[in-house]
C-alpha positions as CSV (number, residue, x, y, z in Angstrom):
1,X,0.0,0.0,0.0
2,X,1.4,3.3,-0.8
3,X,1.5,6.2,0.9
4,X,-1.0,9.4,0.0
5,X,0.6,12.9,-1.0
6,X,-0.8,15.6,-2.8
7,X,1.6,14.9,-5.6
8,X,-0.5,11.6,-6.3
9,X,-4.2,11.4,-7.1
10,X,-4.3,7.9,-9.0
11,X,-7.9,7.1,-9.5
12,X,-7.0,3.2,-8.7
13,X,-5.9,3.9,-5.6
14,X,-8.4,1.9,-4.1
15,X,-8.9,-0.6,-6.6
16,X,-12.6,1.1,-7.3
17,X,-14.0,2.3,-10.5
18,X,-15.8,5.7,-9.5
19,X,-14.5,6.1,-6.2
20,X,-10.7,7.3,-5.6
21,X,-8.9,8.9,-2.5
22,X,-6.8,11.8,-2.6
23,X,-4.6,14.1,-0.4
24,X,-6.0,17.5,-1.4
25,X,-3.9,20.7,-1.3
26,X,-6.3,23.1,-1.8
27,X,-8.7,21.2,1.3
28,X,-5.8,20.2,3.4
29,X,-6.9,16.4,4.0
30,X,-8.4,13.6,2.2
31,X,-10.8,14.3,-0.4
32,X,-13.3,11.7,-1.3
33,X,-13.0,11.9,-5.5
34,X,-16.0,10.6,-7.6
35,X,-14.6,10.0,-11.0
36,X,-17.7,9.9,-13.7
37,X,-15.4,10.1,-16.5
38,X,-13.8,6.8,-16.6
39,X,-12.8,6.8,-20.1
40,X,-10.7,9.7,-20.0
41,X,-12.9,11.8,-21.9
42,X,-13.4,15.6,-21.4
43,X,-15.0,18.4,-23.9
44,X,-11.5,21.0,-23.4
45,X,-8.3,19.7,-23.9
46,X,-6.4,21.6,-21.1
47,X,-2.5,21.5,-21.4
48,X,-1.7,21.2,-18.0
49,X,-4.0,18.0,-17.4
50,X,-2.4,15.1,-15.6
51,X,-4.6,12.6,-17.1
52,X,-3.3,9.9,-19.2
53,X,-4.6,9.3,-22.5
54,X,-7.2,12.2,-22.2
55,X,-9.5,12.2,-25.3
56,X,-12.0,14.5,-26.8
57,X,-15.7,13.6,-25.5
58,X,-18.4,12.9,-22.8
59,X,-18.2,10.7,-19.9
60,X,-19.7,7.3,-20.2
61,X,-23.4,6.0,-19.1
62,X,-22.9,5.9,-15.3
63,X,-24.1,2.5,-13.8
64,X,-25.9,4.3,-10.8
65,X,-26.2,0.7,-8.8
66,X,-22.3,0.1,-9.0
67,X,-21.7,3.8,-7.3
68,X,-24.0,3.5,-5.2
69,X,-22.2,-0.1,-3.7
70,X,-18.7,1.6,-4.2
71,X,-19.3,5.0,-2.2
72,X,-21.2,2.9,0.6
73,X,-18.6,1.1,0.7
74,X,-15.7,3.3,0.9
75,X,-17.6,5.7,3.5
76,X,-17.3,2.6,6.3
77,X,-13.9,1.7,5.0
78,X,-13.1,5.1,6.3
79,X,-15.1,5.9,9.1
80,X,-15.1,2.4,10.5
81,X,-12.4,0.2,9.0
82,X,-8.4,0.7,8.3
83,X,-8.3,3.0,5.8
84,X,-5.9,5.6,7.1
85,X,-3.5,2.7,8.5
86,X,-3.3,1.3,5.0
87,X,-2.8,4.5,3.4
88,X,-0.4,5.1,6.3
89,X,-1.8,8.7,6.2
90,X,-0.3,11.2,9.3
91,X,-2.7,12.0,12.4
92,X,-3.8,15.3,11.3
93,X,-4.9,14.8,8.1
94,X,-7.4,12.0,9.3
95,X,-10.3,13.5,8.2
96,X,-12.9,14.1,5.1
97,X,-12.4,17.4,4.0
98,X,-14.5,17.0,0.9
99,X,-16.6,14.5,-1.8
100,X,-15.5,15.5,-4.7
101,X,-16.8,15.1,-7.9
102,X,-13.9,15.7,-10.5
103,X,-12.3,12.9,-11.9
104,X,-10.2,12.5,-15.6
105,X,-13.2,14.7,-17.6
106,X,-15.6,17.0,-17.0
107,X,-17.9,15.5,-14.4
108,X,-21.3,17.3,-15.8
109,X,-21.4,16.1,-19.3
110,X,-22.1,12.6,-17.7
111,X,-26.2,11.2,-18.6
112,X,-28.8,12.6,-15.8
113,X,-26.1,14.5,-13.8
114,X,-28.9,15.8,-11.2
115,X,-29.4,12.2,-10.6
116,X,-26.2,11.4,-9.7
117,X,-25.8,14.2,-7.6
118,X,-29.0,13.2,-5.9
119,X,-27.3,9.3,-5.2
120,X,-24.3,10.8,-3.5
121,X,-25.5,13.2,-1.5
122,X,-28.2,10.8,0.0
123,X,-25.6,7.8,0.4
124,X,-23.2,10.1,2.6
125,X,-26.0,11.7,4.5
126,X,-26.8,8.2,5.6
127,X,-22.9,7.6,6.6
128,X,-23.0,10.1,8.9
129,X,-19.9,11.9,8.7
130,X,-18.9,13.5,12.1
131,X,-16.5,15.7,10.2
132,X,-17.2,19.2,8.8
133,X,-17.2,18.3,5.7
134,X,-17.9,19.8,2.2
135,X,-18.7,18.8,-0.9
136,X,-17.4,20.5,-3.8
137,X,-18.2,20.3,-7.8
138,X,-14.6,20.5,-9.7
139,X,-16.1,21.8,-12.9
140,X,-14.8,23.6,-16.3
141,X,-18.4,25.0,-16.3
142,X,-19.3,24.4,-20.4
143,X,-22.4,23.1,-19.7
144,X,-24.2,24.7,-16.7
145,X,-26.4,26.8,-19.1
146,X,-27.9,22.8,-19.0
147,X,-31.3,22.2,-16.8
148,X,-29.8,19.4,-15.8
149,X,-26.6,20.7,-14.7
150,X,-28.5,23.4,-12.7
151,X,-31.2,21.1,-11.5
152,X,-28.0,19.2,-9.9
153,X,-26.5,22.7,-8.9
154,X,-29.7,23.3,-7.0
155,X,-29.8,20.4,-5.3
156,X,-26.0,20.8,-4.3
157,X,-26.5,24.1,-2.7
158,X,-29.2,23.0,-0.3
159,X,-26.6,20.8,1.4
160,X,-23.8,23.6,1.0
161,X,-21.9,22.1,-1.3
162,X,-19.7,24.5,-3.7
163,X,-18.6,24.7,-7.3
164,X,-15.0,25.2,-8.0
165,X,-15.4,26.9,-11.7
166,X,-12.5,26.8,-14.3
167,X,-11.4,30.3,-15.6
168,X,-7.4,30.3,-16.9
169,X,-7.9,33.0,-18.9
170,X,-9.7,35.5,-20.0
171,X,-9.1,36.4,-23.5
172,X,-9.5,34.3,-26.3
173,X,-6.2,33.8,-27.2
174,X,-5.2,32.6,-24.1
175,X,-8.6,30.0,-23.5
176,X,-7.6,29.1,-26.7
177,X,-4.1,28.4,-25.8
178,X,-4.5,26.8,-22.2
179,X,-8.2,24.8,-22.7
180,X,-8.0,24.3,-26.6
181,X,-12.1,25.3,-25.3
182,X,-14.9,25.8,-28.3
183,X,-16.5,27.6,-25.8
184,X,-16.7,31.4,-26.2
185,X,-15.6,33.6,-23.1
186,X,-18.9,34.9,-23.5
187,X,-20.8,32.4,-22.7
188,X,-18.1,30.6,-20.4
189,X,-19.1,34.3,-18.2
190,X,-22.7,34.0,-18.4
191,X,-22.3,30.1,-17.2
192,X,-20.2,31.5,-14.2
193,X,-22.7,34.0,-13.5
194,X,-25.0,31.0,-13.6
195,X,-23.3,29.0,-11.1
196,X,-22.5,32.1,-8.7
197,X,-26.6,32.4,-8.4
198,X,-27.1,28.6,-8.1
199,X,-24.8,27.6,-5.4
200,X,-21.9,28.8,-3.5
201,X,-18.9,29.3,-6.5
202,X,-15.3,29.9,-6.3
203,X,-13.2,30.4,-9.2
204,X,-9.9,28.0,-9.7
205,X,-7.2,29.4,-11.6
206,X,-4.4,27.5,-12.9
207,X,-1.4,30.3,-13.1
208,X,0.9,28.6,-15.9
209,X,4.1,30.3,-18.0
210,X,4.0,29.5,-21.7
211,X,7.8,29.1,-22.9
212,X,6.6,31.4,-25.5
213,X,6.2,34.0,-22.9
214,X,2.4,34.0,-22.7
215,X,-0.4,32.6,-19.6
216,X,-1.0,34.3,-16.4
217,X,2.4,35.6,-16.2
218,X,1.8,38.4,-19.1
219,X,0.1,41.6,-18.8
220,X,-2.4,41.8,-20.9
221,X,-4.1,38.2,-19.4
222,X,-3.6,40.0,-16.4
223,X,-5.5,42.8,-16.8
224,X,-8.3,41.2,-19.1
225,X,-8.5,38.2,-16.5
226,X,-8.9,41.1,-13.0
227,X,-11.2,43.1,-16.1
228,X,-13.6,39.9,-16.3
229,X,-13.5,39.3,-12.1
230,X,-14.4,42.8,-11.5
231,X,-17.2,42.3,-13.7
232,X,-18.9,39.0,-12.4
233,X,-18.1,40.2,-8.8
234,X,-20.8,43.4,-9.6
235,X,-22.8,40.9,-10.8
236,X,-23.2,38.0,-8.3
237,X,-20.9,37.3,-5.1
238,X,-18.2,34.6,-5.2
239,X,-16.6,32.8,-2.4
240,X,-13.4,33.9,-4.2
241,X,-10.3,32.4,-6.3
242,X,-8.3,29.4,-5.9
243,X,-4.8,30.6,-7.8
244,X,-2.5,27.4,-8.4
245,X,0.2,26.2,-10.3
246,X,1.7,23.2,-11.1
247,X,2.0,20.2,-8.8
248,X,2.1,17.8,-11.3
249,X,3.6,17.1,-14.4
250,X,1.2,17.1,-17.1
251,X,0.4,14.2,-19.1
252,X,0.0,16.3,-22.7
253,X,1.6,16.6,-25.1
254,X,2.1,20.6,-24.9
255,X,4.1,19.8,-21.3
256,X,7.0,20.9,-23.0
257,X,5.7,24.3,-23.4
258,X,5.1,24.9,-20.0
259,X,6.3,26.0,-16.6
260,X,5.0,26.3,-13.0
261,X,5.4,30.2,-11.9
262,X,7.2,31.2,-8.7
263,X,5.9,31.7,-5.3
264,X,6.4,35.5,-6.0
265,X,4.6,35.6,-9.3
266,X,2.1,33.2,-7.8
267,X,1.6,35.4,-4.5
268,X,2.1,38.9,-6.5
269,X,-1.2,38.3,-8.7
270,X,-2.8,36.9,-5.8
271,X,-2.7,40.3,-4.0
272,X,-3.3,42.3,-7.2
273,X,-6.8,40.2,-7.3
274,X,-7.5,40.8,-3.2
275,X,-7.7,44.3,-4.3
276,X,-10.4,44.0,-6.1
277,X,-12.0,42.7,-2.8
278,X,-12.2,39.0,-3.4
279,X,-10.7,36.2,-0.6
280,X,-8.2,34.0,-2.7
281,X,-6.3,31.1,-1.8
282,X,-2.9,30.4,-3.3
283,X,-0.9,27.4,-3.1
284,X,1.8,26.3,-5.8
């Protein structure tokens, strides 16, 4: 059995096929992953993805009875069995910070997606989790302008749970660049301005240097990106931005072309995006 770290979020870690455990850096302790896209399929092609083999589609029909049996079962493995001696995981990071539907695609463009959300929310209700925990959405946000999508969204938010919304850039250039995304900023904006009224939304930047000098590291993303933020946030209210960088390699074949920032850049653009009055959290 190996040891968890935030450097490692194998989906097989448990030998499971929707359910995966992971040492989260942005929750700070072990996140509970639900992985709908089990083919490696996803609608945007993002070039600092670390999944393998990723390929251009939807996620697969989702056998509903075989989640259900897998998240029962990992929710006693951890609250009542040996989980955390197995995973040899340290005392203080013994606890569910989050069920977390992410996975190697994007999670919404699964078949009846408000259903799903229905079938994991009641399953860990009926666990009984002690801990204050949260569950969290891990979304590019293409298809929220759905009814399905927001019928899930809807039902997330009356048990708290929050939507961490993709934005790397905002010009066209750079979407274009980062997300290879069909998607046009305009309607990526009005799908965040969606999910801000919907449900509790922060935004999760990835803060990546292109060896051809471009990303979050160059002016003019800077200013369109803070531009776009100061908009939405006179719009609706956002918990506030998750700026990251790399902490692990990417699996595409554009890693080449790109770099993880420093801890000044990183903390620099944070503070430039505080000022605009939002809470961020940054972590490299």
């Amino acid at each position: 059995m190996t040891q968890l770290t935030v450097k490692d979020h194998n989906r097989n870690a448990a030998g499971l096929t929707y359910i995966y455990p992971v040492i989260s850096r942005r929750s700070g302790g072990l996140s509970i992953g639900i992985n709908f896209n089990t083919n490696n399929a996803c609608n945007w092609h993002c070039v600092y993805c670390q999944v393998p083999n990723l390929t251009l589609g939807a996620a697969p029909e989702l056998d509903f009875k075989l989640l259900e049996t897998e998240l029962k079962f990992f929710l006693q493995d951890v609250l009542h069995g040996d989980f955390y001696d197995r995973f040899e995981m340290e005392p203080e990071l013994r606890v569910i910070k989050d069920i977390a539907i992410s996975g190697n695609g994007e999670p919404t463009s699964v078949k009846d997606f408000a259903k799903a959300i229905e079938l994991i929310i009641r399953v860990t209700e009926q666990a009984k989790i002690s801990d204050p925990f949260q569950y969290v959405l891990i979304t590019n946000g293409s298809l929220i302008h759905h009814s399905d999508i927001q019928d899930g969204l809807k039902l997330f938010n009356q048990y708290n749970g929050q939507v961490w919304f993709k934005l790397d850039s905002a010009t066209d250039k750079g979407r274009d660049l980062t997300n290879h995304s069909a998607l046009s900023l305009q309607k990526h904006t009005e799908n965040l301005l969606i999910s801000a009224r919907l449900c509790s939304t922060w935004v999760q930047t990835c803060m990546l240097q292109f060896e051809s000098g471009q990303g979050l590291v160059n002016a003019t993303e800077q200013e369109a990106y803070l531009a776009l933020l100061q908009q939405v946030s006179q719009q609706v209210s956002l918990q506030g931005v998750m700026l990251y960088s790399l902490a692990r390699e990417s699996l595409q074949p554009e890693a080449n072309m790109i770099t993880s920032v420093t801890e000044q850049q990183l903390n620099d653009f944070a503070q430039r995006i505080r000022q605009l009055g939002l809470t961020v959290k940054a972590s490299l």
